[in-house]
C-alpha positions in Angstrom: -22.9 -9.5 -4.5 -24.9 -10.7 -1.6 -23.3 -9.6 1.9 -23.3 -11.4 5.3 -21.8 -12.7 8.1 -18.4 -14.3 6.9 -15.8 -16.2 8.5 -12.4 -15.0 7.3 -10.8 -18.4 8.4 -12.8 -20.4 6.2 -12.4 -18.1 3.6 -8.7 -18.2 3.3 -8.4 -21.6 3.7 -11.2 -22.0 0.6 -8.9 -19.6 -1.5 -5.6 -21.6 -0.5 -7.4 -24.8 -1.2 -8.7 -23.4 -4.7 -4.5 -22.6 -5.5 -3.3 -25.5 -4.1 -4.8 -27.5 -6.8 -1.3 -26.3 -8.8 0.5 -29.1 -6.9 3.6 -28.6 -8.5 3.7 -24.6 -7.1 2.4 -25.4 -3.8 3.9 -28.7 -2.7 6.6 -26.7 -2.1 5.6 -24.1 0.1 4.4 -24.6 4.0 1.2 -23.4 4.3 -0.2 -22.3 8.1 -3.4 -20.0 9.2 -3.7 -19.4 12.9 -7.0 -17.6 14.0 -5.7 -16.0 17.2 -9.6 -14.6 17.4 -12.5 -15.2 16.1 -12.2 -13.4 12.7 -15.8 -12.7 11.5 -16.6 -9.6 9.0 -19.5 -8.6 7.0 -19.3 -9.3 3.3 -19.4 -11.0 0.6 -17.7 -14.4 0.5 -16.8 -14.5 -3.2 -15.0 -10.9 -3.0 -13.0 -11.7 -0.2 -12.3 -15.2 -1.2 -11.2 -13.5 -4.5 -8.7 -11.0 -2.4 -7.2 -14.0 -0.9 -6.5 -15.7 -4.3 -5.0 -13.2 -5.2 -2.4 -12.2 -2.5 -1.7 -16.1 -2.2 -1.0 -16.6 -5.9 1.1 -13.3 -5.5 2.9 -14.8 -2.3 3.4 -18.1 -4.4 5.0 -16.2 -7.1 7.6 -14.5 -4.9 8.4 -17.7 -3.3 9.5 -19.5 -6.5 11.1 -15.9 -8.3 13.3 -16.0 -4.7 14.0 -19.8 -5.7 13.1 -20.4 -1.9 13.2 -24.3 -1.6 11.8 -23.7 2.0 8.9 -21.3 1.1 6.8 -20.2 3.6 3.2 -18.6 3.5 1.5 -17.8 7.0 -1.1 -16.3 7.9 -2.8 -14.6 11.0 -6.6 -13.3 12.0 -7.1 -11.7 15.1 -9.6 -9.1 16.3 -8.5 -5.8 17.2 -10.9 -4.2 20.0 -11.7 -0.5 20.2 -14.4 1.7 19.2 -14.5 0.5 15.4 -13.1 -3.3 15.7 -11.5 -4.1 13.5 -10.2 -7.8 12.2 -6.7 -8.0 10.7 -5.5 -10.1 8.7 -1.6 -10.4 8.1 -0.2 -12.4 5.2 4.0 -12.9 5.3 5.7 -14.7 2.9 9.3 -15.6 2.7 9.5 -14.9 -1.3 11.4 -12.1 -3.2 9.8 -8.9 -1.7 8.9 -5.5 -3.4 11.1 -2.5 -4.1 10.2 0.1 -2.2 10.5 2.2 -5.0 7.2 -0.3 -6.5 5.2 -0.2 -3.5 3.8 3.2 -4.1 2.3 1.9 -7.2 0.8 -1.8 -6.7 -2.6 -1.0 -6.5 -2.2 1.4 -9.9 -4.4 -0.2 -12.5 -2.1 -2.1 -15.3 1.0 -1.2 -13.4 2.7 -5.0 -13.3 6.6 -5.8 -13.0 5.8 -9.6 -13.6 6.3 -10.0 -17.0 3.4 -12.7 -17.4 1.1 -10.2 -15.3 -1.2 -7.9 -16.4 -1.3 -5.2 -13.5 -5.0 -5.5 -12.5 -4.9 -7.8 -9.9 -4.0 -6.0 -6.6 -6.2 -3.0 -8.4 -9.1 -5.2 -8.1 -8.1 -6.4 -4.5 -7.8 -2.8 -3.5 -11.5 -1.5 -4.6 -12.7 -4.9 -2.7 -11.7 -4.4 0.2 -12.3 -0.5 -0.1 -15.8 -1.6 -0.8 -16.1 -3.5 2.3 -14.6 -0.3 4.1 -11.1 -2.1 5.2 -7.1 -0.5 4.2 -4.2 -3.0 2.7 -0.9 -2.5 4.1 2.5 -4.0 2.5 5.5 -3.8 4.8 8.2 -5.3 2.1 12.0 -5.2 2.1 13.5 -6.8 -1.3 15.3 -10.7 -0.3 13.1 -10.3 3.0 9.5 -11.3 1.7 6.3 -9.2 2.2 4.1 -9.1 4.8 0.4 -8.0 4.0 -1.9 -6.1 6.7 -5.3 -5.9 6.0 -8.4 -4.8 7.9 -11.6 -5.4 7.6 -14.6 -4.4 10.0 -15.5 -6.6 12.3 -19.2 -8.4 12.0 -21.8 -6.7 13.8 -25.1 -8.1 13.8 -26.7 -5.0 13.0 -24.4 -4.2 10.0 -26.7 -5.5 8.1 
């Protein structure tokens, strides 16, 4: 995959617009992205716009397995200063949340407690964004929805 500079703004909002299509799911749910700084990392576009599928389609599903009338997805990207720079990205949604005693396992390859799901989606996520040298993060509480930190480097022109 070809990597460059990449707005993770536009990203997101090119994966929400690519679920969204599923009117039905997402009329439903508010839907907000706030760049608080400039998020820009070096990557590819399709893998992270992949990642973001993902965890929104995930977020989607907790929303309507809570039976949330009022669901909720926001997100945040900021920049994080300091001697590697880091942008985050943190994903809450206001869905069913994880067991704790699941969270240890989500990024295990065919581990799934969705019935319809095949457990390789957050495995796929996880070697993405290991491959662009970034961590995932899941802060969860079951009935509280999940919140989802990920970091990604920060673009530097000579990253390339």
């Amino acid at each position: 995959m070809e990597r460059k500079e990449v707005n993770l703004t536009e990203v997101i909002s090119s994966a929400w617009m690519l679920i969204s299509s599923d009117r039905a799911a997402a009329s439903e749910i508010t839907f907000a992205c706030q760049e608080i700084s400039e998020g820009r990392v070096y990557g590819s576009y399709q893998q992270l716009e992949q990642v973001f599928v993902n965890f929104l389609q995930n977020a989607m599903r907790a929303i309507k397995k809570a039976d949330e009338s009022n669901g909720q997805i926001q997100i945040s990207v900021r920049q994080e200063e300091g001697k590697q720079g880091w942008v985050i990205a943190e994903i809450h949604d206001n869905g069913c949340g994880i067991d704790s005693k699941v969270l240890p396992h989500i990024f295990e390859p065919f581990y799934s407690k969705d019935p319809q799901g095949l457990g390789l989606g957050l495995s796929i996520v996880h070697g993405i964004v290991k491959e662009h040298g970034g961590h995932i993060a899941f802060v969860s509480d079951l009935g509280q929805g999940t919140t989802i930190i990920l970091r990604l480097p920060k673009y530097k022109a000579e990253a390339k």
